[in-house]
C-alpha positions in Angstrom: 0.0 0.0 0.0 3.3 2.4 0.7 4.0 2.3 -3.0 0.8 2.8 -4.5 0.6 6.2 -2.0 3.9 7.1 -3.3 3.1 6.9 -7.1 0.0 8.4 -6.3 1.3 11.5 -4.2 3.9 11.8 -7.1 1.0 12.5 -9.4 -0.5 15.1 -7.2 2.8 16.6 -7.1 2.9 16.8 -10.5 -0.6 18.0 -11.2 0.0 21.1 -8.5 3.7 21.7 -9.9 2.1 21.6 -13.7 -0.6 24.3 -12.7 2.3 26.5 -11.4 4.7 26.0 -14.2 1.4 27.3 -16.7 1.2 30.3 -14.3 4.9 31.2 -14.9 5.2 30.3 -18.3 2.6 33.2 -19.5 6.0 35.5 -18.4 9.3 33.9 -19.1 10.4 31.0 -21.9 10.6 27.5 -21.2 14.1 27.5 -21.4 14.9 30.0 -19.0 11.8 28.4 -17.0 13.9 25.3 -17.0 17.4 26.4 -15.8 16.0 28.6 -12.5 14.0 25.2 -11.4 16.2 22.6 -11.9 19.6 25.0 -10.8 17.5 26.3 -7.7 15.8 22.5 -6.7 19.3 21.4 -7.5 20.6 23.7 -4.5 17.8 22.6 -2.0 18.2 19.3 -2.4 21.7 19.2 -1.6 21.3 20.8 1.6 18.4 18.9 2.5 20.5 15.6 1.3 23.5 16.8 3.5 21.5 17.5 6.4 19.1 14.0 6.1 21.7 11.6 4.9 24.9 13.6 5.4 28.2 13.0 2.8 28.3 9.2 3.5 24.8 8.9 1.4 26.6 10.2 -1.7 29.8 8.3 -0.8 28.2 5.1 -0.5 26.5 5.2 -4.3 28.1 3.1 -6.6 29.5 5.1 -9.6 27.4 3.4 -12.4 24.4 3.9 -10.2 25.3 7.7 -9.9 25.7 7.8 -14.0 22.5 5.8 -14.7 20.9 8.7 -12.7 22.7 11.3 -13.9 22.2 10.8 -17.4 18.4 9.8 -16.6 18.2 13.6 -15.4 19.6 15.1 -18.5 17.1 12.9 -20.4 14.0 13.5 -18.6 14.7 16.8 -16.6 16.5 18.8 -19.0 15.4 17.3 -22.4 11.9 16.5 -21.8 11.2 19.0 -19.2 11.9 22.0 -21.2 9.6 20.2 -24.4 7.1 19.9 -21.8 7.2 23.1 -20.6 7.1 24.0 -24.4 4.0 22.0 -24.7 2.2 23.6 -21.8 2.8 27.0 -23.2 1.5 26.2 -26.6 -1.3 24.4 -25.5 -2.1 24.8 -22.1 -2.5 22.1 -19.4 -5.4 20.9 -19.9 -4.4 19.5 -22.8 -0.8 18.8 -22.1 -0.5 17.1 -19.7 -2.5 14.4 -20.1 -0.5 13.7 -23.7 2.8 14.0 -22.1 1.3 11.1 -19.7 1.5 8.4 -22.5 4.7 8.0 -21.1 4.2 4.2 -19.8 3.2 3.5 -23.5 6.3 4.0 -24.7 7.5 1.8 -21.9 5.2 -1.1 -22.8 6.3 -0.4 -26.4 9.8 -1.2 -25.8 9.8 -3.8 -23.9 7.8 -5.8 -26.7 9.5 -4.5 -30.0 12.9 -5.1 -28.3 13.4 -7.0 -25.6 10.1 -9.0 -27.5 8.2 -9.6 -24.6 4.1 -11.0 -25.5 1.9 -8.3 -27.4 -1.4 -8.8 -25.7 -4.7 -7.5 -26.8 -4.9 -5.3 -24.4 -1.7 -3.4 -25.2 -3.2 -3.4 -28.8 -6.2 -1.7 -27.6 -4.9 0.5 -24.9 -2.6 2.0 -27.6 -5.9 2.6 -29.6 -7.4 4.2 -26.7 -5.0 6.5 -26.1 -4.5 7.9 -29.3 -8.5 8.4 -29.4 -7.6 10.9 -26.3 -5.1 12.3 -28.2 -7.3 13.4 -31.0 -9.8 14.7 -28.3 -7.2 16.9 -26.9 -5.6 18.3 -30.0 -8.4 18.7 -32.7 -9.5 22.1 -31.8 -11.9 23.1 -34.4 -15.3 22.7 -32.6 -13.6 24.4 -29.9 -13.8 27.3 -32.1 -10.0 27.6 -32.3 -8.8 29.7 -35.3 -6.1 28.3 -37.9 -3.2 29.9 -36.6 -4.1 28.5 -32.8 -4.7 24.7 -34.6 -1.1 25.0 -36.1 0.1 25.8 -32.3 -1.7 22.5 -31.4 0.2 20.4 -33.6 3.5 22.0 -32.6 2.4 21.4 -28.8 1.5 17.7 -29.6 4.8 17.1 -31.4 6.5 18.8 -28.2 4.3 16.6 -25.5 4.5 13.6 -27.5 8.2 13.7 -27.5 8.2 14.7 -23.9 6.4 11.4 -23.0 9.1 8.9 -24.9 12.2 11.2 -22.8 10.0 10.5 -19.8 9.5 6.6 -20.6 13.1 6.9 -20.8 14.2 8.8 -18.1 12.1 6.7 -15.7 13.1 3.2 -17.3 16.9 4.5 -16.0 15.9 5.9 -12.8 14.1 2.4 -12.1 17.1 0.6 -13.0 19.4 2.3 -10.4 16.6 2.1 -7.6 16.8 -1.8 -8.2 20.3 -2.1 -7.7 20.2 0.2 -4.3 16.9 -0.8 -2.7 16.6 1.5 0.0 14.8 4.8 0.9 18.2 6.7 1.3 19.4 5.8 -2.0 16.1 6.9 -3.6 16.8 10.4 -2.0 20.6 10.1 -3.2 19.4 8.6 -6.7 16.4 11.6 -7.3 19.2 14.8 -6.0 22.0 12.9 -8.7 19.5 13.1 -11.9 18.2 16.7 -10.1 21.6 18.8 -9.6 23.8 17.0 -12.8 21.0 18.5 -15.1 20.9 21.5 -13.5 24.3 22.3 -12.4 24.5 21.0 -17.2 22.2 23.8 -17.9 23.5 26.9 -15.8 27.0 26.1 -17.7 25.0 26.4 -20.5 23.4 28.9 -20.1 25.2 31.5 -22.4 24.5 29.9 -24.9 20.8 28.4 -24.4 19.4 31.4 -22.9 21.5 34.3 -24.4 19.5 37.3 -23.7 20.0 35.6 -20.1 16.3 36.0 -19.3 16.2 33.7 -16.5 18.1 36.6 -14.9 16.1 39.1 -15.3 12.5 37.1 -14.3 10.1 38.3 -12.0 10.3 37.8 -8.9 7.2 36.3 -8.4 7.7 34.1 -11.3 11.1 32.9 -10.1 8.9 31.9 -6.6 6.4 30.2 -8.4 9.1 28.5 -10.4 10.8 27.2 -7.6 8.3 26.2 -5.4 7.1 23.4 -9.0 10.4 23.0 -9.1 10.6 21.7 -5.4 7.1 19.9 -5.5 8.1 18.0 -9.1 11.6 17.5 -8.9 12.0 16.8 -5.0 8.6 15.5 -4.0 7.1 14.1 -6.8 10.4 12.2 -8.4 11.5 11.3 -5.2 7.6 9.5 -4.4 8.3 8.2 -7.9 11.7 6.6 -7.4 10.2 5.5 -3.4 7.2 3.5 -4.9 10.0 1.4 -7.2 11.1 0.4 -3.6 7.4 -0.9 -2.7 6.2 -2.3 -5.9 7.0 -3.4 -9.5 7.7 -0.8 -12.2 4.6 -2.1 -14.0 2.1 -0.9 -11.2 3.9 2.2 -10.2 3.8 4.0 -13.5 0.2 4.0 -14.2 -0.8 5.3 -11.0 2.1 8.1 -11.3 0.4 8.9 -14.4 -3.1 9.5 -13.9 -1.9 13.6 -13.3 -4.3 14.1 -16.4 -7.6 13.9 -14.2 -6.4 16.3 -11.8 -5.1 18.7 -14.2 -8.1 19.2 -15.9 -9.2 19.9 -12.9 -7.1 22.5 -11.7 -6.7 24.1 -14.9 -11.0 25.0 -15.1 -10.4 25.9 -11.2 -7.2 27.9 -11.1 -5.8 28.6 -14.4 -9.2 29.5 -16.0 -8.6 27.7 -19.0 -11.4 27.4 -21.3 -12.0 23.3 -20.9 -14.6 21.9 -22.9 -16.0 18.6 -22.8 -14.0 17.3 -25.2 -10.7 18.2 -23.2 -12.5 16.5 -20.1 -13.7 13.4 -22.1 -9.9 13.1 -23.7 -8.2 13.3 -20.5 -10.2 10.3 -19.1 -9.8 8.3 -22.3 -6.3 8.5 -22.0 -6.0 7.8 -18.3 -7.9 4.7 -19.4 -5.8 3.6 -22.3 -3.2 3.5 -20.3 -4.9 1.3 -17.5 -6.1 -1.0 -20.0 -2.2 -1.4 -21.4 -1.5 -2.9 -17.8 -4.5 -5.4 -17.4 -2.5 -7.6 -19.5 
C-alpha cells in the first residue's frame, strides 16, 4: 500500500507543480523556465540531502548507479522538461499534460519490439485508446479555435509527445538504479543525482541556451512560483516516484504516477481558467484509461 501512496502522491505533485509551471510560463520561456527550477531544486536538495543523509549517502552510491541517474536527469529533466514546458505554453495544461502522460506507452512499447516480450490485446487496444484521447485533446476546431491556434496544437502535440518517450526513458533508467540500491536513502541520493547533474549541465550552458540571459532578469514572483514546482516535481514528486519502485513493481507504479491528467483538468477549469470543454475532459479520461487497459494484461 506504501508504493501505491507514493506513485500516487507523485502524481498530485505533478498536477500542482504543472498548474504553477502554466502560471509562470505566460511570463518567461521554457528554457529560462527550465534552468531557474532545476539550478534552484538542484541547491535545496543538496542541503536537505547533506542534512538527512549527510556526505556518506553520496559516498556510499556506486559510480554506475550515480551515471544511470545522472544521465536519466539530462534525459528527462533537462530534455523532456523543457519540451514539456514548451508543450504547456502552446497548449495549455489541460491538454498537455495528459499527452505528455503516455509516457508508460512507450515503456510497454519497448519492452515488446525489443526486448520481444508478449503483445497482448490489451496493449493493442490500450494504444488505440490512447491515441482516441489524443485526437480529443488536440483537434480544436469545434472548440472554435482559429487556424493559426490549430497550427500551435500540432507544434504542442509534437512537443508533449516527445516529452512522453524522454519521460519513458528517463524513468526506465531511474528504475534501474533504484533496483540495484533498494533502500529509501538511496532513492533520496538517486532523485538529487538526476536533479543537480542536469541542473548544475544547464546553468553552464546557459550562455548559450538562454543568451538574452532571461532567467536573470525574471520576475520575482515568477522565479517563486518556479521554484516552489520545481521543489514539489523534482523533489517531491520524483522522489515518491523513485520511493514506490522500492514498494512495488515498475509495472504498477507508473500508471498510477500517471493519472496527473484527471487532476489537471481539474485545476486548470479551477485555477488557471482555462477554457476546458468537454472534449478536453472526455480526452483526458480516455487517455488515463488507455493506459490502464495497457496494464491489465
Amino acid at each position: 500500500m506504501i508504493g501505491e501512496l507514493a506513485a500516487l502522491g507523485a502524481a498530485l505533485s505533478w498536477t500542482v507543480s504543472a498548474m504553477l509551471y502554466g502560471k509562470a510560463l505566460q511570463q518567461t520561456k521554457p528554457i529560462s523556465a527550465n534552468i531557474v527550477r532545476l539550478s534552484c531544486t538542484s541547491a535545496v536538495l543538496l542541503i536537505l540531502l547533506i542534512v538527512v543523509a549527510g556526505s556518506v549517502g553520496l559516498g556510499n552510491l556506486r559510480l554506475d548507479v550515480a551515471v544511470i541517474a545522472g544521465v536519466s536527469g539530462i534525459i528527462g529533466l533537462g530534455l523532456g522538461d523543457t519540451l514539456y514546458m514548451v508543450s504547456i505554453k502552446l497548449m495549455g495544461v489541460s491538454r498537455a499534460v495528459p499527452i505528455t502522460c503516455t509516457y508508460p506507452l512507450f515503456n510497454l512499447l519497448w519492452a515488446t519490439f525489443l526486448i520481444h516480450e508478449k503483445l497482448t490485446v490489451s496493449l493493442v487496444l490500450g494504444a488505440l485508446i490512447i491515441v482516441l484521447g489524443i485526437w480529443f485533446l488536440t483537434y480544436g476546431k469545434e472548440n472554435g479555435d482559429s487556424e493559426g491556434q490549430s497550427r500551435f496544437l500540432l507544434k504542442g502535440l509534437a512537443a508533449a509527445l516527445a516529452t512522453a518517450v524522454l519521460w519513458s526513458i528517463s524513468i526506465a533508467m531511474m528504475g534501474l538504479a533504484i533496483k540495484e540500491t533498494p533502500r529509501l536513502n538511496d532513492a533520496l541520493v538517486i532523485n538529487t543525482i538526476r536533479t543537480a547533474t542536469i541542473g548544475a549541465l544547464l546553468l553552464t550552458l546557459s550562455p548559450v541556451i538562454d543568451r538574452q540571459r532571461d532567467f536573470l532578469k525574471m520576475k520575482k514572483g515568477t522565479l517563486v512560483t518556479l521554484i516552489i514546482g520545481g521543489l514539489l516535481a523534482l523533489g517531491l514528486g520524483w522522489f515518491l516516484l523513485a520511493y514506490s519502485f522500492v514498494g512495488i513493481p515498475e509495472s504498477h507504479a507508473v500508471p498510477i504516477s500517471s493519472t496527473t491528467p484527471l487532476f489537471s483538468t481539474l485545476t486548470a477549469i479551477a485555477l488557471l481558467h482555462e477554457k476546458v470543454t468537454a472534449r478536453n475532459v472526455l480526452g483526458s479520461v480516455i487517455v488515463v484509461a488507455g493506459i490502464f487497459m495497457i496494464f491489465l494484461g
